[in-house]
C-alpha positions, 0 to 999 in steps of 0.5 A: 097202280095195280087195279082202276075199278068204277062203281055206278050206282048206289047199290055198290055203297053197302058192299063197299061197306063191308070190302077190304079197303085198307090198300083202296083209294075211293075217289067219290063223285057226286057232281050235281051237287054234293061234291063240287058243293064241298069243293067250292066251300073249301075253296071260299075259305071252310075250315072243314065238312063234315058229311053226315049220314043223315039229318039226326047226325048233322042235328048231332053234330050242331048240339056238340059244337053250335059254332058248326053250320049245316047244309043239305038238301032233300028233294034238291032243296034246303032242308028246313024246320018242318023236316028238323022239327024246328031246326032250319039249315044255314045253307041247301046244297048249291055251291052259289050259296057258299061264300068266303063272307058266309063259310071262312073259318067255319066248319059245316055238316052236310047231309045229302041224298046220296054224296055224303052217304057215298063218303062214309060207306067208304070211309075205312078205305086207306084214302078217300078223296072228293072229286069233281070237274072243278078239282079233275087235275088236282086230283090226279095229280095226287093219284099218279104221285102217290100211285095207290096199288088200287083205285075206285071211282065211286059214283054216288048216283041220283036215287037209287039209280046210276047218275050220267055226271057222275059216270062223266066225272069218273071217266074224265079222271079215268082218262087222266090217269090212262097213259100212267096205267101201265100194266094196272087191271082196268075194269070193264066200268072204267072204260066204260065211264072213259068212253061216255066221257070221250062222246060228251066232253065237247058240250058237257052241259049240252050233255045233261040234256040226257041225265035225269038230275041235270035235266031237273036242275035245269028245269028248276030256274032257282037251281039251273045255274049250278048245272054249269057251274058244277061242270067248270073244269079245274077251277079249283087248284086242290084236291080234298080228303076225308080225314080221320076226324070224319071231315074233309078238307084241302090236301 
C-alpha cells in the first residue's frame, strides 16, 4: 500500500466523482445506519442490495424485476406511499427489520440519505468495499491480503455534514491496517480518525452522546436500539463489494 487517505464529509462525493479511481480502494462507512444495515441483510441471507441514488431509482429498479424488495429511509424513518405516490417500502433502514424469514434469496434496493449516495460517487473505483464494526476485521483482512496501492475511507456523514461514527469506523480500520503500512503516505484525515478512535473505543456507544445522529437515534425509543447494535464489533465474519452489477454482496 502506497497511500491511506480519509474523507469526512459529504462535500468529498462529487469530487470523488470525477477522481481517477482505477488503482483506488474506497472502504464506505455509513455506521447509523446504511452500512451495518446492508451487512446485517447479507448476513440473514440476502442474495444482494442494490443501493440506489435516490427514490425513482429503487421505483425503477422494482418495475424491472417485482421480485426485488425496497428499503430506505428519509429523515431516519421508511419511506411510505405519500413520498412514492402510492408505493410503500418493504423495509426502513434499521438493521432489526431484516430477518433470515423476511430477506433470504431476496435481492433489495435501498436508498438512503447519504450511505448509498457514498456508494455510487465511488463506483468506478477498482474496488468498493462496505464497512461497518460489525465486519472491521473481515474487512482488513481483505485489505492487507490483497494490499491495494491505495485506500480511501469514505465516511458518508449525516447531512451534509461530517458524522462522528463514521470518522470511528474509519479510524477503527485505520487502526488495523497500521502496523501493515510500512512506508505507505497516511493523510493527516486518517490520523486523525485513528486518534478519535483511540479516545472512544472504550465506550462506543457512550460516545454517541456526543454525535448529532447517535443522539437522535437514541432519542427516538422505536429506533434507539440500532445505536448499539451498529456499533457491535466483528459480529459479521465477511466483508462486502459493490459488484459490477451495481449490487453488493459477500466476498
Amino acid at each position: 500500500m502506497k497511500f491511506l487517505e480519509t474523507l469526512f464529509t459529504p462535500a468529498d462525493f462529487s469530487a470523488l466523482a470525477t477522481r481517477d479511481l482505477s488503482r483506488t480502494t474506497c472502504v464506505v462507512f455509513d455506521v447509523l445506519r446504511a452500512t451495518s444495515t446492508m451487512l446485517t441483510a447479507l448476513e440473514q441471507g440476502a442474495e444482494a442490495m442494490s443501493p440506489c441514488f435516490d427514490l425513482d431509482e429503487a421505483l425503477a429498479v422494482r418495475r424491472r424485476d417485482a421480485s426485488v424488495l425496497l428499503a430506505g429511509e428519509r429523515g431516519g424513518f421508511r419511506i411510505g406511499a405519500a413520498l412514492t405516490g402510492g408505493v410503500e417500502f418493504e423495509f426502513g433502514n434499521s438493521p432489526r427489520e431484516f430477518t433470515r424469514e423476511r430477506v433470504a434469496g431476496r435481492t433489495i434496493a435501498i436508498t438512503t440519505t447519504n450511505g448509498t449516495r457514498a456508494l455510487r460517487a465511488c463506483a468506478h473505483a477498482r474496488q468498493v468495499l462496505v464497512a461497518s464494526f460489525a465486519n472491521l476485521a473481515a474487512t482488513a483482512d481483505l485489505l492487507r491480503a490483497h494490499l491495494p496501492e491505495h485506500v480511501c475511507l469514505v465516511c458518508s456523514g449525516t447531512g451534509d455534514h461530517s458524522s462522528y461514527e463514521d470518522v470511528l469506523g474509519a479510524g477503527a480500520l485505520a487502526d488495523r491496517l497500521w502496523p501493515h503500512l510500512g512506508s505507505a503516505k497516511v493523510d493527516d484525515a486518517a490520523q486523525v480518525a485513528r486518534i478519535c478512535f483511540h479516545a472512544a473505543a472504550g465506550d462506543l456507544v457512550g460516545a454517541m452522546r456526543f454525535a448529532r445522529n447517535g443522539r437522535r437515534l437514541l432519542e427516538l425509543p422505536e429506533l434507539a436500539p440500532d445505536v448499539p447494535l451498529c456499533l457491535a464489533t466483528d459480529r459479521y465474519h465477511f466483508a462486502a463489494a459493490l459488484g459490477a452489477d451495481g449490487c453488493v454482496r459477500k466476498v
